[in-house]
TISE-271424 format. One line per 2 residues: number of its first residue (from 1); their letters; for each residue x, y, z of C-alpha. Coordinates in steps of 0.5 Angstrom, whole numbers. Layout:
<rs>
NUM) a) X:Y:Z; ... $
</rs>
This chain:
<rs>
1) xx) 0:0:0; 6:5:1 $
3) xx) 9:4:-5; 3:4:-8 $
5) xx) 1:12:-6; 9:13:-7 $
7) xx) 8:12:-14; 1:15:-15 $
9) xx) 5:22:-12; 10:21:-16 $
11) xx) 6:20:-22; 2:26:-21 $
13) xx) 8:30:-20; 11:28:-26 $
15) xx) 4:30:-30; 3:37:-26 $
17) xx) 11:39:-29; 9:37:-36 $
19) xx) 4:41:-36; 7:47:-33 $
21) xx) 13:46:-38; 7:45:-44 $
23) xx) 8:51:-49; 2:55:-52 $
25) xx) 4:55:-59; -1:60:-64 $
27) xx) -7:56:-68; -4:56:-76 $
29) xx) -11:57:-78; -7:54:-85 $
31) xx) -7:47:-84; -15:46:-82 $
33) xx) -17:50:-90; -21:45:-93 $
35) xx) -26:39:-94; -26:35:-88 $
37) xx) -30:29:-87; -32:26:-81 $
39) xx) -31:19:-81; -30:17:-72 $
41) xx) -34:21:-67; -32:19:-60 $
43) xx) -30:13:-62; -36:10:-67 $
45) xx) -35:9:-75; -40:15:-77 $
47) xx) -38:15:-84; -46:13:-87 $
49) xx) -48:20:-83; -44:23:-89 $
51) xx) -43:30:-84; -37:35:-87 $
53) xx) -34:40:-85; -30:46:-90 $
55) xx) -26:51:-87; -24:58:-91 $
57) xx) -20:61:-87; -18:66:-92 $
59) xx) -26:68:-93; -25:66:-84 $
61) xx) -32:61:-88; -34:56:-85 $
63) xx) -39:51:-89; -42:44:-89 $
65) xx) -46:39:-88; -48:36:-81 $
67) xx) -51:29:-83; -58:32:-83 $
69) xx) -58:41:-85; -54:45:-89 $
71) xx) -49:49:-84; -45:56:-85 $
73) xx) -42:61:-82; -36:67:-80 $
75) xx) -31:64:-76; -28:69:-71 $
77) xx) -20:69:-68; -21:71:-60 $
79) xx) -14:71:-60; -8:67:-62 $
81) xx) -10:60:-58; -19:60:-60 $
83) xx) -23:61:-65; -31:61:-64 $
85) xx) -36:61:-69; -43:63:-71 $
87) xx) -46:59:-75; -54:59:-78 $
89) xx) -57:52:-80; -63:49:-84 $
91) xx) -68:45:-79; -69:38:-83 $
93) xx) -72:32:-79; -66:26:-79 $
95) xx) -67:20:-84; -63:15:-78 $
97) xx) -61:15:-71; -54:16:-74 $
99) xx) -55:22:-76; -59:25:-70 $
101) xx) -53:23:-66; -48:26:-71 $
103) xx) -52:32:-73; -52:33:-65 $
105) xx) -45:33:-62; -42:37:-69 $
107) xx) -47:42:-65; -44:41:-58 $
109) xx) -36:41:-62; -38:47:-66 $
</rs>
């Protein structure tokens, strides 16, 4: 039992100065440009649901396909770490379970 809160403290420890070494380095908004399509959500295969995403950060655009409407919207840089969003959808019934759940938690992400 000692050794076992030894280690314990000794692991946590190790964690805490990692993640005050951990460096924030400024989001390059370049590597998300594109069409991204969704294939694993919380780990589930959900490429029937057909969910896609296109980022234009030229435009600062976002577009796309939630598996059940049609979304768009202005991406909005806060600072050099987070972007938000402002998005308008269509209001389509989902044909299958799988899009209702994939349609809902690209709602809970965005």
């Amino acid at each position: 039992m000692f050794y076992q809160k030894i280690f314990f403290a000794s692991l946590m420890a190790i964690l805490s100065l990692n993640t005050l070494q951990a460096e924030k380095n400024p989001i390059d908004l370049s590597t998300l440009d594109g069409n991204w399509h969704l294939r694993i959500m919380d780990g589930m295969e959900v490429r029937k649901a057909r969910a896609i995403l296109d980022f234009d950060f030229k435009q600062m655009e976002l577009s796309g396909f939630d598996a059940c409407n049609q979304i768009s919207g202005t991406l909005i840089k806060n600072s050099d770490l987070s972007i938000s969003s402002q998005l308008i959808s269509t209001r389509m019934a989902c044909r299958q379970s799988i899009h209702h759940y994939v349609s809902k938690r690209v709602y809970m992400r965005l």
